[in-house]
N, CA, C and O atoms as CSV, one atom per row, in Angstrom:
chain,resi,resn,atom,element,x,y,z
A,1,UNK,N,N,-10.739,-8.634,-6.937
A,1,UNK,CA,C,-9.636,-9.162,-7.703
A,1,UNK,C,C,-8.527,-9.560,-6.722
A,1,UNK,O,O,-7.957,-8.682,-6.075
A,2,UNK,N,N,-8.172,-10.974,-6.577
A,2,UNK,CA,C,-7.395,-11.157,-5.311
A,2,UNK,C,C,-5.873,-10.870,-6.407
A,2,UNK,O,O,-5.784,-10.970,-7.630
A,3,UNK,N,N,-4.691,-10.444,-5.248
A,3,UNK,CA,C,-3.693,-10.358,-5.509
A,3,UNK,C,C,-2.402,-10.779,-4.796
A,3,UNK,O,O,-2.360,-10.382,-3.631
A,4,UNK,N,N,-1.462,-11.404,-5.160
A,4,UNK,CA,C,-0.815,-12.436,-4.986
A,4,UNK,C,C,0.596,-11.896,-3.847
A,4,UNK,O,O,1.040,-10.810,-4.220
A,5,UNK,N,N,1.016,-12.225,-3.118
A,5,UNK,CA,C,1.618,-11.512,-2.140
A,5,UNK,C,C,3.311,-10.991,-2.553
A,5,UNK,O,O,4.293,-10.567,-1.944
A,6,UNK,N,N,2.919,-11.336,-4.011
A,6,UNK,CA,C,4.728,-11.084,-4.635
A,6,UNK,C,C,4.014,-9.329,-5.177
A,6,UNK,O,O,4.626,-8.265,-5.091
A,7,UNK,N,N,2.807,-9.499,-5.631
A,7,UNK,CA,C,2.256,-8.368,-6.429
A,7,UNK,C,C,2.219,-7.305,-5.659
A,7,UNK,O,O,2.542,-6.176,-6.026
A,8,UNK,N,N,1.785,-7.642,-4.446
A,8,UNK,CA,C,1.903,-6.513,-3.184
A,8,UNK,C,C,2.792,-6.351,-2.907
A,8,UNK,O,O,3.196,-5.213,-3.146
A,9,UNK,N,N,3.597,-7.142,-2.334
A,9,UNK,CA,C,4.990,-6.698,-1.814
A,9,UNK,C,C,5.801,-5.722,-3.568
A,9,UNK,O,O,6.389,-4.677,-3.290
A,10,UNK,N,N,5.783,-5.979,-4.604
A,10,UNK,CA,C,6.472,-5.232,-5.273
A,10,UNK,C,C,5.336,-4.015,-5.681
A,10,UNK,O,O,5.797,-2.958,-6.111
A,11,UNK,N,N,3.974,-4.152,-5.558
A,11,UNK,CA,C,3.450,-2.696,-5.472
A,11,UNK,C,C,3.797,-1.539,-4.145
A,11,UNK,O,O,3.824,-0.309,-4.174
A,12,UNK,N,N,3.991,-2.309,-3.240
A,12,UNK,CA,C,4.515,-1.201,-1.714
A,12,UNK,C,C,6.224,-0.902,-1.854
A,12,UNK,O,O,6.914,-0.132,-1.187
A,13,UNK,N,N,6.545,-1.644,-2.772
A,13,UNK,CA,C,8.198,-1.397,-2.510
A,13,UNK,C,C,8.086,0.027,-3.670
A,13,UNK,O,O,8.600,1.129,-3.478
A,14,UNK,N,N,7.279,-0.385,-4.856
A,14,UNK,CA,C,7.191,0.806,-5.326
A,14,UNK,C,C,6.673,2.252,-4.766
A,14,UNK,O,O,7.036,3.429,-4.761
A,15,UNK,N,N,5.720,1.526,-4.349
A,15,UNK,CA,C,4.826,3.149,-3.489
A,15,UNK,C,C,5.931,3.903,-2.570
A,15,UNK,O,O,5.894,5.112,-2.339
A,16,UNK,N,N,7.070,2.876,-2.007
A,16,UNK,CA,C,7.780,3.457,-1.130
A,16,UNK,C,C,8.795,4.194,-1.922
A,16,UNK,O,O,8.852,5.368,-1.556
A,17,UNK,N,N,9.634,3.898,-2.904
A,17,UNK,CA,C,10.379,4.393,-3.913
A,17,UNK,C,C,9.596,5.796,-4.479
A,17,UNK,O,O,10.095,6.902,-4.278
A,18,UNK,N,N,8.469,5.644,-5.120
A,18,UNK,CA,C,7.706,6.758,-5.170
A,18,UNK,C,C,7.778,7.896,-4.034
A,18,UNK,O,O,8.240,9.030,-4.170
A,19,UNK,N,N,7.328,7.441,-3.117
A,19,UNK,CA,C,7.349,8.738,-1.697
A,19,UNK,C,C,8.892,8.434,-1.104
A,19,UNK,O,O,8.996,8.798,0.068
A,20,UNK,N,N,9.774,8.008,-1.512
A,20,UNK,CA,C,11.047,8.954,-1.374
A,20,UNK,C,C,11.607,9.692,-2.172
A,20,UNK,O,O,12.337,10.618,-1.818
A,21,UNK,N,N,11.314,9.350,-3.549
A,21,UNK,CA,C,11.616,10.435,-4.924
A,21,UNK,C,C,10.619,11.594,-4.754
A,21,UNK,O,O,10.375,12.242,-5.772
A,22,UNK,N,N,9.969,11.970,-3.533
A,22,UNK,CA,C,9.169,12.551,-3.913
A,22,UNK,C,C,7.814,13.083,-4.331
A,22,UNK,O,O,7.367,14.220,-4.181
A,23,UNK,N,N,7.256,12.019,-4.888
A,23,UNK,CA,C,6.260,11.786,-5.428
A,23,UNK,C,C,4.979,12.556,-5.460
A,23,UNK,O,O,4.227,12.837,-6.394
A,24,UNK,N,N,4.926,12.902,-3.782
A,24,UNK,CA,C,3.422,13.399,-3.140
A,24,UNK,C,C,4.089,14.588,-3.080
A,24,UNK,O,O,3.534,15.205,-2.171
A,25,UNK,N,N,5.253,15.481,-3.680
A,25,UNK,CA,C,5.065,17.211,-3.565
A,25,UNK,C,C,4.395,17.517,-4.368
A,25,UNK,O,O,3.711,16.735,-5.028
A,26,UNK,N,N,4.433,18.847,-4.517
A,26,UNK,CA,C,3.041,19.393,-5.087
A,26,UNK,C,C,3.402,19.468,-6.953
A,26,UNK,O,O,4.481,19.853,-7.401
A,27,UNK,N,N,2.640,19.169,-7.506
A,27,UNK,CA,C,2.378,18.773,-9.060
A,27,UNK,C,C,2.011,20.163,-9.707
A,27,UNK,O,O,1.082,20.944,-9.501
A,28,UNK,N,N,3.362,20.186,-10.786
A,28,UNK,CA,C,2.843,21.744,-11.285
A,28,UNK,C,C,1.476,21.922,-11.931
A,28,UNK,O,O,0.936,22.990,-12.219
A,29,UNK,N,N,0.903,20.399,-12.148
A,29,UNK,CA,C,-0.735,20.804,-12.972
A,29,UNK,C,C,-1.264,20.909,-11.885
A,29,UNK,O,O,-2.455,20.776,-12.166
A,30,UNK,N,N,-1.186,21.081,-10.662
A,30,UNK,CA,C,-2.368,20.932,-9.829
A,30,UNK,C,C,-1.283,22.123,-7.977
A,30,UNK,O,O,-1.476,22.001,-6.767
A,31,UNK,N,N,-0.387,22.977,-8.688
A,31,UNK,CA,C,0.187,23.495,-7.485
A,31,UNK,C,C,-0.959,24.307,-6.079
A,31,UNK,O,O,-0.428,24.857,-5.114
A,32,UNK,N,N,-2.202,24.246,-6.197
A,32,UNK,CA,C,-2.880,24.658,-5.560
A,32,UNK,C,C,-3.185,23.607,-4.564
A,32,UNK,O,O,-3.613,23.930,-3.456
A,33,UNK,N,N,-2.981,22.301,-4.905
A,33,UNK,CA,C,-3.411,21.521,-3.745
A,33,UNK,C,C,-2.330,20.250,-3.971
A,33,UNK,O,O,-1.720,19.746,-4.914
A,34,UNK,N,N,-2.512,19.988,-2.104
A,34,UNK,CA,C,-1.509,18.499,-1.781
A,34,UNK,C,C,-1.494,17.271,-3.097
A,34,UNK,O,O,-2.481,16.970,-3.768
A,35,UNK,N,N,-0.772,16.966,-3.173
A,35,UNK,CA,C,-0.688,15.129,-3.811
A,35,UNK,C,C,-1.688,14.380,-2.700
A,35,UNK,O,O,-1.372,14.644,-1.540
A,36,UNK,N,N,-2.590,13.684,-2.816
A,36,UNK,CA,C,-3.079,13.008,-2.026
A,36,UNK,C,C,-2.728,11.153,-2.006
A,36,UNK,O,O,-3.008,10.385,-2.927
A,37,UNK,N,N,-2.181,10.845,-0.937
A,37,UNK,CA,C,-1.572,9.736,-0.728
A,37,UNK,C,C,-2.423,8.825,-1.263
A,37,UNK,O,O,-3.651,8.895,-1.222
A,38,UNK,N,N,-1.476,7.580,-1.991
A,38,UNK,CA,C,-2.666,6.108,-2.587
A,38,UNK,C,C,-2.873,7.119,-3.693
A,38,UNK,O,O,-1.940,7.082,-4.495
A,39,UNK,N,N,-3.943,8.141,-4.028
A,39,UNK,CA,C,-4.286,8.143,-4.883
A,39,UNK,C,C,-4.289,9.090,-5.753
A,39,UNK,O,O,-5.129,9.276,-6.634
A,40,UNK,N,N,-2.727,10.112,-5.367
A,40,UNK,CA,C,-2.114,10.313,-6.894
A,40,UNK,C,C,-0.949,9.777,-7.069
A,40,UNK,O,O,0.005,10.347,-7.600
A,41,UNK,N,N,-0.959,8.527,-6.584
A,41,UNK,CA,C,-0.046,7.257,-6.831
A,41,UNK,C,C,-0.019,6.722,-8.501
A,41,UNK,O,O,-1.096,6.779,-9.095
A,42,UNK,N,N,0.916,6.325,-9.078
A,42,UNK,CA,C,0.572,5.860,-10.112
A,42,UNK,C,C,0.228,4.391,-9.916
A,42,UNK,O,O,0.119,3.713,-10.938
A,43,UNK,N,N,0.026,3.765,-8.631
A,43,UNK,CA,C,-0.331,2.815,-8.230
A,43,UNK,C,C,-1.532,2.976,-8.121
A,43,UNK,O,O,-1.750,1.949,-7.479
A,44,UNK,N,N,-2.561,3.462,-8.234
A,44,UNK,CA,C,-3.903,3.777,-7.976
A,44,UNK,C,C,-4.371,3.229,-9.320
A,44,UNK,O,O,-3.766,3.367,-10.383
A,45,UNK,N,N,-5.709,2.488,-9.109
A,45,UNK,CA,C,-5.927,1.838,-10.392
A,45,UNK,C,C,-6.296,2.972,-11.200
A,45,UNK,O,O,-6.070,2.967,-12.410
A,46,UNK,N,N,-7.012,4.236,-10.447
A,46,UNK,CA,C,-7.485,5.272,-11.103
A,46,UNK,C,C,-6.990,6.429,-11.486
A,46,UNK,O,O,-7.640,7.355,-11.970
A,47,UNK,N,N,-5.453,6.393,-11.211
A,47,UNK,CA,C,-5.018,7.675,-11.372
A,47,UNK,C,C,-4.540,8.587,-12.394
A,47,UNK,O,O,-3.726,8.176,-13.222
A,48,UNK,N,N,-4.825,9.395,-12.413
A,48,UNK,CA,C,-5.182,10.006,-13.855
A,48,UNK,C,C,-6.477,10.187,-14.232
A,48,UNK,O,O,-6.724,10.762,-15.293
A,49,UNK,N,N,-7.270,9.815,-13.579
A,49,UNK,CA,C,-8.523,9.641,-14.194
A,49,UNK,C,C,-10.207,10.207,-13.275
A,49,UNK,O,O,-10.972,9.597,-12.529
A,50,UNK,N,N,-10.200,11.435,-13.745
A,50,UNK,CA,C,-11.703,11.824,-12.660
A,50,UNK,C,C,-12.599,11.189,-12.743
A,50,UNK,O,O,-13.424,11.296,-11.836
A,51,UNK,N,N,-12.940,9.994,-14.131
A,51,UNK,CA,C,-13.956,9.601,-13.690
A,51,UNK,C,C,-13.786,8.250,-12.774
A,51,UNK,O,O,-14.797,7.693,-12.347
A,52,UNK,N,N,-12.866,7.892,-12.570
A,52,UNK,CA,C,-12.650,6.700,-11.289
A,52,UNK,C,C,-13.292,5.800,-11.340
A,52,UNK,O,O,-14.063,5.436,-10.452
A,53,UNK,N,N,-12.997,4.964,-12.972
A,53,UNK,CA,C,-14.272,3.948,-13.002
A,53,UNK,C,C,-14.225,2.516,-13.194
A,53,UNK,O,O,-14.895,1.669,-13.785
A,54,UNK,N,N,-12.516,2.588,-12.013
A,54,UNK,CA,C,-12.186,1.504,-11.105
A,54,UNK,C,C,-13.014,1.342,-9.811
A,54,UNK,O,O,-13.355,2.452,-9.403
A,55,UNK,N,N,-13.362,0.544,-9.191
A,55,UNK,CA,C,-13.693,0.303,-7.980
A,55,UNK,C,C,-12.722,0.229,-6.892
A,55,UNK,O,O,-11.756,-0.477,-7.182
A,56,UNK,N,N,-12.695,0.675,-5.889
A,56,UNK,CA,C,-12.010,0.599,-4.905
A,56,UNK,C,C,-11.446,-0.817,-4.288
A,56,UNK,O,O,-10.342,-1.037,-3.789
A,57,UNK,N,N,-12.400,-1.582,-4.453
A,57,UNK,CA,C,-12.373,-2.951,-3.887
A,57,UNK,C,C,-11.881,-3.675,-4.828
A,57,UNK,O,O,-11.750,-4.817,-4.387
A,58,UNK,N,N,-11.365,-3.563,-6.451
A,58,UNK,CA,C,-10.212,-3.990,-6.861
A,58,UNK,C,C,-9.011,-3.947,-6.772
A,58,UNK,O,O,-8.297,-4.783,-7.327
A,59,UNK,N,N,-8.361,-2.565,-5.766
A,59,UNK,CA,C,-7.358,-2.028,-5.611
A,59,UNK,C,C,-6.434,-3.300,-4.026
A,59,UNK,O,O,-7.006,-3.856,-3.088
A,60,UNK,N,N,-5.179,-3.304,-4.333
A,60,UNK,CA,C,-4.627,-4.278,-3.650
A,60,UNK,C,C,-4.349,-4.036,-2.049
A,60,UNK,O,O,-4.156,-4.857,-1.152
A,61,UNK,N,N,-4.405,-2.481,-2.023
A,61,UNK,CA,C,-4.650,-2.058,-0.802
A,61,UNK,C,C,-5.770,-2.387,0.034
A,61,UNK,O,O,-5.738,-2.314,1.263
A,62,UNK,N,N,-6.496,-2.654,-0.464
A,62,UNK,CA,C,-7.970,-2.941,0.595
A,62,UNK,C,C,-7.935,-4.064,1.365
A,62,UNK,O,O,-8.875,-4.301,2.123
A,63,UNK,N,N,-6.955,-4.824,1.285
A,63,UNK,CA,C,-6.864,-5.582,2.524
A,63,UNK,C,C,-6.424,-5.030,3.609
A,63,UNK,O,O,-6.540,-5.531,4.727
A,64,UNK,N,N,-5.719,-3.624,3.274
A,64,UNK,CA,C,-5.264,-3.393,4.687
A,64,UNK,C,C,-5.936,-1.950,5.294
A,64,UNK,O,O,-5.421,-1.028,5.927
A,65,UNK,N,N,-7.538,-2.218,4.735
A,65,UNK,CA,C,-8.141,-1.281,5.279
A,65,UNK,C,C,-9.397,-1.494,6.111
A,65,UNK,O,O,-10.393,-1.410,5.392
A,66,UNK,N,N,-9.692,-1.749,7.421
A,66,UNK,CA,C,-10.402,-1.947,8.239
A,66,UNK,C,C,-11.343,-2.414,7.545
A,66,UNK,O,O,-11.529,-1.854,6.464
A,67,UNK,N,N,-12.206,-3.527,7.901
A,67,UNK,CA,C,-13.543,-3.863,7.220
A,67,UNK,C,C,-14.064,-2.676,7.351
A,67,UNK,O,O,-13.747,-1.951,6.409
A,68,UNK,N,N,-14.731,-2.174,8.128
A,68,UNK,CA,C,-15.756,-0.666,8.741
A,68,UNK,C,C,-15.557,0.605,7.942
A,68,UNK,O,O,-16.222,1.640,7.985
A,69,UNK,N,N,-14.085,0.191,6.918
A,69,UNK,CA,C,-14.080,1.465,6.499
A,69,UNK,C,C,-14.053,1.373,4.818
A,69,UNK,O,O,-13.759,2.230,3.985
A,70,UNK,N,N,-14.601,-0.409,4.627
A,70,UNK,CA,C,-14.147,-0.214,3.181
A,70,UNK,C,C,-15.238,0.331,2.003
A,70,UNK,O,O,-15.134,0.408,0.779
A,71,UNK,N,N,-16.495,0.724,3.080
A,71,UNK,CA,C,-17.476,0.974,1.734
A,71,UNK,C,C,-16.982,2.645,1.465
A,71,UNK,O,O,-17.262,3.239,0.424
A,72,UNK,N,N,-16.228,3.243,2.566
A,72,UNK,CA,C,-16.029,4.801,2.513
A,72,UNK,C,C,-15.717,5.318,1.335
A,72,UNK,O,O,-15.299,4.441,0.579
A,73,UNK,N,N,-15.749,6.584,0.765
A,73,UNK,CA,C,-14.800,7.127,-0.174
A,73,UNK,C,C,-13.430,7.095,0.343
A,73,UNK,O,O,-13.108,7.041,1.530
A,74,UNK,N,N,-12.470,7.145,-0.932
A,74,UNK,CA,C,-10.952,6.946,-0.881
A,74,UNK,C,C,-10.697,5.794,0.467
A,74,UNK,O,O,-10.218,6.141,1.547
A,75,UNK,N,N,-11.070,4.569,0.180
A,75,UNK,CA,C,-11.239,3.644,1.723
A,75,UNK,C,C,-9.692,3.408,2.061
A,75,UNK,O,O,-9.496,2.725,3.066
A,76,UNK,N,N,-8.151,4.040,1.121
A,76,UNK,CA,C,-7.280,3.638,1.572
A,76,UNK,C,C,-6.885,4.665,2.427
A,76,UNK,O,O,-5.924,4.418,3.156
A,77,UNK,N,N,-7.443,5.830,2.507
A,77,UNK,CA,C,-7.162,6.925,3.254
A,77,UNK,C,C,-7.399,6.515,4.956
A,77,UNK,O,O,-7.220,7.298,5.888
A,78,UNK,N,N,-7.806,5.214,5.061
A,78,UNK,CA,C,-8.423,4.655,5.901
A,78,UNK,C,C,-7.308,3.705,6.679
A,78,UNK,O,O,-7.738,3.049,7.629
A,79,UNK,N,N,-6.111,3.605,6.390
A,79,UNK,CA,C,-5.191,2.720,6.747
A,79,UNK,C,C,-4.553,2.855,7.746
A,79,UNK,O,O,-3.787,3.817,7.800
A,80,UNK,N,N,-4.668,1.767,9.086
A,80,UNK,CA,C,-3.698,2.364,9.924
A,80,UNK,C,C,-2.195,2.544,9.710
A,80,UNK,O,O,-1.777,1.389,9.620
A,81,UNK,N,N,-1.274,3.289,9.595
A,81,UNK,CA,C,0.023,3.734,9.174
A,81,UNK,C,C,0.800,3.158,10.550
A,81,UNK,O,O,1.912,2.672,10.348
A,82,UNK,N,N,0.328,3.174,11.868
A,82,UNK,CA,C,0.940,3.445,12.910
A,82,UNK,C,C,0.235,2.475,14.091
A,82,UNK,O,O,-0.941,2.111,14.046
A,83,UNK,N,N,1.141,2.145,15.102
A,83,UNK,CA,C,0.333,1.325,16.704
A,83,UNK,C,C,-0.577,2.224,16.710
A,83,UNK,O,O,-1.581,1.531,16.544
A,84,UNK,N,N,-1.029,3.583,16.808
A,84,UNK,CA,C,-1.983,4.632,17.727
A,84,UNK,C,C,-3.285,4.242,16.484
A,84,UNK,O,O,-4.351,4.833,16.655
A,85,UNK,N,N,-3.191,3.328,15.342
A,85,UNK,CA,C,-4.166,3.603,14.566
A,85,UNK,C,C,-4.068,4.857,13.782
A,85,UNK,O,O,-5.146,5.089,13.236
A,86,UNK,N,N,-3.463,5.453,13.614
A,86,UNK,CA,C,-3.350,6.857,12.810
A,86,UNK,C,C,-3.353,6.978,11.464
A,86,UNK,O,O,-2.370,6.994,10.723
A,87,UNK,N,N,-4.615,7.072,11.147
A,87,UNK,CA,C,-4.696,6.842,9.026
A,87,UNK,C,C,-4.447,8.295,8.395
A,87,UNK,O,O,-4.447,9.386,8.966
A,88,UNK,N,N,-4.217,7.957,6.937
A,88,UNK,CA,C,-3.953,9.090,5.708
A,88,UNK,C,C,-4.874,10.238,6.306
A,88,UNK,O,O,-4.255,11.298,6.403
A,89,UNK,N,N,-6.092,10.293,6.699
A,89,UNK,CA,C,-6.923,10.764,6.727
A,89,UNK,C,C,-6.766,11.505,8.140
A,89,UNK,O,O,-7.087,12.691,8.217
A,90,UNK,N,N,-6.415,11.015,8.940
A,90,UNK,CA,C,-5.740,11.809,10.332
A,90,UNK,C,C,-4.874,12.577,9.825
A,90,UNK,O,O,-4.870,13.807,9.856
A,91,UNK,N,N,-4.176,11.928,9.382
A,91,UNK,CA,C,-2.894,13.158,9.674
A,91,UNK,C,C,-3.356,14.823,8.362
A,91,UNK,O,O,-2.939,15.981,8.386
A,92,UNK,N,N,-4.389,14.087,7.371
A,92,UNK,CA,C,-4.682,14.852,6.605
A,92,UNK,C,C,-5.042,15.843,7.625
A,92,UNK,O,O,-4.307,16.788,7.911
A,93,UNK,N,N,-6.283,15.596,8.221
A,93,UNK,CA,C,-6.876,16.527,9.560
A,93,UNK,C,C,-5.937,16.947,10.662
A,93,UNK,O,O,-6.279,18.090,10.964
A,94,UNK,N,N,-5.238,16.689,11.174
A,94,UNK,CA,C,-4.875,16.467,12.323
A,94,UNK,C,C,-2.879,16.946,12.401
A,94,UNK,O,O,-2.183,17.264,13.365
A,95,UNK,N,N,-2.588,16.806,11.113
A,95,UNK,CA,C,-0.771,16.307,11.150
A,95,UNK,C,C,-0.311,17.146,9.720
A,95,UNK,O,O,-1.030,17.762,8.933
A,96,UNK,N,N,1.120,16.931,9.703
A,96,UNK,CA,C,1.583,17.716,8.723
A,96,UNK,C,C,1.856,16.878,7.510
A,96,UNK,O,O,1.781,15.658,7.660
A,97,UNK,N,N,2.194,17.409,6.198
A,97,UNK,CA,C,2.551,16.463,5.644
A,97,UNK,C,C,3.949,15.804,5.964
A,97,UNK,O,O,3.878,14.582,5.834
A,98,UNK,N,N,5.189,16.245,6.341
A,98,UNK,CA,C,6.204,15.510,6.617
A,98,UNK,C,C,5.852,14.331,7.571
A,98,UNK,O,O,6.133,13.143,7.416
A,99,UNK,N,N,5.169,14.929,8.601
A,99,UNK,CA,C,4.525,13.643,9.392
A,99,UNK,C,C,3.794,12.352,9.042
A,99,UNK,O,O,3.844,11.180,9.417
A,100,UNK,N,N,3.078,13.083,8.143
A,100,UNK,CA,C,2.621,12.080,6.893
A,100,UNK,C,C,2.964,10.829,6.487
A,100,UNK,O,O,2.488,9.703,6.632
A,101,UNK,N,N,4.442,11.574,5.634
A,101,UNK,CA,C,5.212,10.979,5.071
A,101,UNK,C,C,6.067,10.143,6.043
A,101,UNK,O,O,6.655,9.177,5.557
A,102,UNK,N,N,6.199,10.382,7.284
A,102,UNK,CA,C,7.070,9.747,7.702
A,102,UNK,C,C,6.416,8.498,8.118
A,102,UNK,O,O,7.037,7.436,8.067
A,103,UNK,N,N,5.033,8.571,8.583
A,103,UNK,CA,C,4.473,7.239,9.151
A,103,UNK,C,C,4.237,6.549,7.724
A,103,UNK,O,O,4.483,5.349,7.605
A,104,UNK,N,N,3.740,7.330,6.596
A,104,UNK,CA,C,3.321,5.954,5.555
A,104,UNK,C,C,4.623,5.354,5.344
A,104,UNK,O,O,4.636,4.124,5.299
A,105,UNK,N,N,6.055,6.158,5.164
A,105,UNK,CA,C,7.744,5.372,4.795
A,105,UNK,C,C,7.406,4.011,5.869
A,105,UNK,O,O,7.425,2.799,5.654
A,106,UNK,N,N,7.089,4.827,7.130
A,106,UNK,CA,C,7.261,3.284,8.721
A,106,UNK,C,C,6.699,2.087,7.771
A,106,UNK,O,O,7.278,1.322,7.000
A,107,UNK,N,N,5.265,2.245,8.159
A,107,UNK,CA,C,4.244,1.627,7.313
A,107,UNK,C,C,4.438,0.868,6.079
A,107,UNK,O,O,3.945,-0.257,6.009
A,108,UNK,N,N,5.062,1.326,5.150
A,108,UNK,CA,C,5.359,0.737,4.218
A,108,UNK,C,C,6.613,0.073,3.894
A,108,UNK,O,O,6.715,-0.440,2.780
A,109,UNK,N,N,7.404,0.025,4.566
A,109,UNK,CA,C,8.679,-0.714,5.565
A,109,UNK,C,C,8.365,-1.571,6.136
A,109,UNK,O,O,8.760,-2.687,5.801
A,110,UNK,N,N,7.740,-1.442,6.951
A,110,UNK,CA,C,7.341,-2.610,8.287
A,110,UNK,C,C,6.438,-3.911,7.573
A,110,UNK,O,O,6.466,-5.071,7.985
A,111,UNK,N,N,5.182,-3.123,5.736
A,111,UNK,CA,C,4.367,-4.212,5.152
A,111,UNK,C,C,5.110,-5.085,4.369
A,111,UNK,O,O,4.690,-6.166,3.955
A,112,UNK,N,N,6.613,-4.451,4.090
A,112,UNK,CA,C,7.703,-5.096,3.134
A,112,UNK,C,C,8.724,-6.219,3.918
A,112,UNK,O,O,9.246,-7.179,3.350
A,113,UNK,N,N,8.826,-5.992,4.847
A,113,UNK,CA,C,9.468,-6.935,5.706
A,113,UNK,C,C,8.620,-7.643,5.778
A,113,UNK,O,O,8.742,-8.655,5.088
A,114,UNK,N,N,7.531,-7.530,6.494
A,114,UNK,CA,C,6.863,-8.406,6.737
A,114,UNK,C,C,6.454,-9.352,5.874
A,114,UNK,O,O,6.426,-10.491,6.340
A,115,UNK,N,N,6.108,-9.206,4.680
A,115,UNK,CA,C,5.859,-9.673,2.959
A,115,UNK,C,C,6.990,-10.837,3.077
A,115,UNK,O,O,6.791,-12.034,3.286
A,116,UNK,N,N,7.965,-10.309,2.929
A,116,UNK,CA,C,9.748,-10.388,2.401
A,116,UNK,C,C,9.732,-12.266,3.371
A,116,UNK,O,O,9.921,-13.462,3.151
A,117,UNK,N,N,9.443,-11.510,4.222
A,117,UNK,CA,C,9.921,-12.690,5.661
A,117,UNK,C,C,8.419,-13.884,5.167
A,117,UNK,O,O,8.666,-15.048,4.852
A,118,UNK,N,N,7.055,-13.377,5.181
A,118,UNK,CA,C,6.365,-14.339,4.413
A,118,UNK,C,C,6.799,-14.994,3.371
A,118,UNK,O,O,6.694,-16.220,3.387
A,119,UNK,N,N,7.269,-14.464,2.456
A,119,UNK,CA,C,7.229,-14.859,1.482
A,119,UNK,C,C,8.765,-15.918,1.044
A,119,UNK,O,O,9.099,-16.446,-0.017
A,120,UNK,N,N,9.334,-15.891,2.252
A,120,UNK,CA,C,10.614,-16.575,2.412
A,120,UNK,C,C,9.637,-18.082,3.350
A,120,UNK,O,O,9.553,-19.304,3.231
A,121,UNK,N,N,9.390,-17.605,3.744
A,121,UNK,CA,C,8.461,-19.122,4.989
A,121,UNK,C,C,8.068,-19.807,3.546
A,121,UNK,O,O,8.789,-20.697,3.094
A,122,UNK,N,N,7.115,-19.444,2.971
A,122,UNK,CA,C,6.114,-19.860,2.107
A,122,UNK,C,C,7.597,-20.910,0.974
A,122,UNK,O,O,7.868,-22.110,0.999
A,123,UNK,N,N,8.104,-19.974,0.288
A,123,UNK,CA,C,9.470,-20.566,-0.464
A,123,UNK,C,C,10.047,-21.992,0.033
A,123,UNK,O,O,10.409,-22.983,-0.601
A,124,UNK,N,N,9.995,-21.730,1.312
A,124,UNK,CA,C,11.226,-22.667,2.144
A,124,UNK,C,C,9.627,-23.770,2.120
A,124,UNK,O,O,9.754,-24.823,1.495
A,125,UNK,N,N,8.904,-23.628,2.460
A,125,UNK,CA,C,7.963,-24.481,2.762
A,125,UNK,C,C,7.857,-25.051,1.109
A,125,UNK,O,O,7.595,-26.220,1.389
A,126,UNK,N,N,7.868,-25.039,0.372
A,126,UNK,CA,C,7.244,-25.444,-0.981
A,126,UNK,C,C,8.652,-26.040,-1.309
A,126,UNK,O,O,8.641,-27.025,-2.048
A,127,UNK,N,N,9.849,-25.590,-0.871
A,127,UNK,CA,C,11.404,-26.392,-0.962
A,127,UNK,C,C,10.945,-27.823,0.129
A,127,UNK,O,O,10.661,-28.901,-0.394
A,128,UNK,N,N,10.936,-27.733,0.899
A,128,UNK,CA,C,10.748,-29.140,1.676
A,128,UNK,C,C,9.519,-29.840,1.604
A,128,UNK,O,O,9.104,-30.687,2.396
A,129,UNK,N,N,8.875,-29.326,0.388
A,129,UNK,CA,C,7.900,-30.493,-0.331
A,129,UNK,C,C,8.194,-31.184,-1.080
A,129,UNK,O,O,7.880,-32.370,-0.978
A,130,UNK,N,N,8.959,-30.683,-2.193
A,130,UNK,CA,C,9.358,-30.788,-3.443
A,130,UNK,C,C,10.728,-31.856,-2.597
A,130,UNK,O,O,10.721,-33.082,-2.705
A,131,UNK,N,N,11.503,-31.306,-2.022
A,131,UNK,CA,C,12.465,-32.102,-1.139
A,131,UNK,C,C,11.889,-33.510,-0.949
A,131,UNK,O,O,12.406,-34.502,-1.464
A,132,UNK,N,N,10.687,-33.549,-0.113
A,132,UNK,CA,C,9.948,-35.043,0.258
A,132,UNK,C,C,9.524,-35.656,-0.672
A,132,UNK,O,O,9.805,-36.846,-0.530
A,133,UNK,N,N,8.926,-35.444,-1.665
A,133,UNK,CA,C,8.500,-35.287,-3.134
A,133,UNK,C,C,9.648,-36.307,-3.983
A,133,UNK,O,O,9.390,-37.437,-4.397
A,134,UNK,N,N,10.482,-35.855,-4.069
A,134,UNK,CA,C,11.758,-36.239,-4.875
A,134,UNK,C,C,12.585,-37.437,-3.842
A,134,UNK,O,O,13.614,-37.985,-4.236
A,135,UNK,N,N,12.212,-37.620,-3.021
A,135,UNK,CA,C,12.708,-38.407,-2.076
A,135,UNK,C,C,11.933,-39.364,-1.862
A,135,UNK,O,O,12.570,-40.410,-1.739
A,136,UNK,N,N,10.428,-39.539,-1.720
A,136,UNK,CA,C,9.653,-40.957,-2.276
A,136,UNK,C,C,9.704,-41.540,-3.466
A,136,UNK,O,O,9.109,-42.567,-3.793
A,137,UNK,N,N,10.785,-40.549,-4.457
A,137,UNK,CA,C,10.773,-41.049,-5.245
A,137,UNK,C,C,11.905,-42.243,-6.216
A,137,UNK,O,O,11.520,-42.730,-7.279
């Protein structure tokens, strides 16, 4: 399901709003274990739902998950967050959750600018068509 770069950029601005309210502490239905990033998102096509009977590869994140890693389970756990390559899934193993949190905030900052600034090129470009456009005419 392709998705349109206004849809992303306002699904990551949310995800980011989400994990500064909070979002990923621990859930009184479930205080025995972490929030798991992406996907106890309410951005997750599946969330809420054990039987998960969304596909992964509809989800808007999967572009930014390595080809190599998209047949995996949870393939967004797979995302590099960081230059070192450092995914959800590292730091799950490897890092704390504040650490966590701090590279997906980078991460999801750095995909919003970047969006923001696309999506201003793209604008300005479709203005100086319409500009030439109206001017042959």
């Amino acid at each position: 399901m392709p998705h349109t770069d206004h849809e992303i950029l306002e699904s990551l601005k949310f995800e980011l709003r989400f994990l500064e309210d909070g979002g990923y502490g621990r859930s009184p239905r479930t205080p025995w274990r972490p929030q798991f990033i992406f996907e106890d998102s309410p951005s997750c096509l599946n969330f809420n739902d054990p039987a998960r009977p969304h596909p992964c590869n509809e989800c808007m994140l999967m572009q930014f998950v390595p080809e190599e890693n998209r047949e995996l389970n949870s393939p967004c756990r797979f995302i590099p967050l960081n230059e070192k390559g450092q995914t959800v899934d590292y730091f799950y193993r490897c890092g704390t959750q504040p650490e966590l949190e701090e590279a997906l905030a980078g991460w999801l900052r750095r995909e919003i600018k970047r969006l923001e600034g696309q999506l201003v090129i793209e604008a300005s470009a479709e203005e100086e068509k319409e500009l030439a456009r109206l001017a042959e005419t």
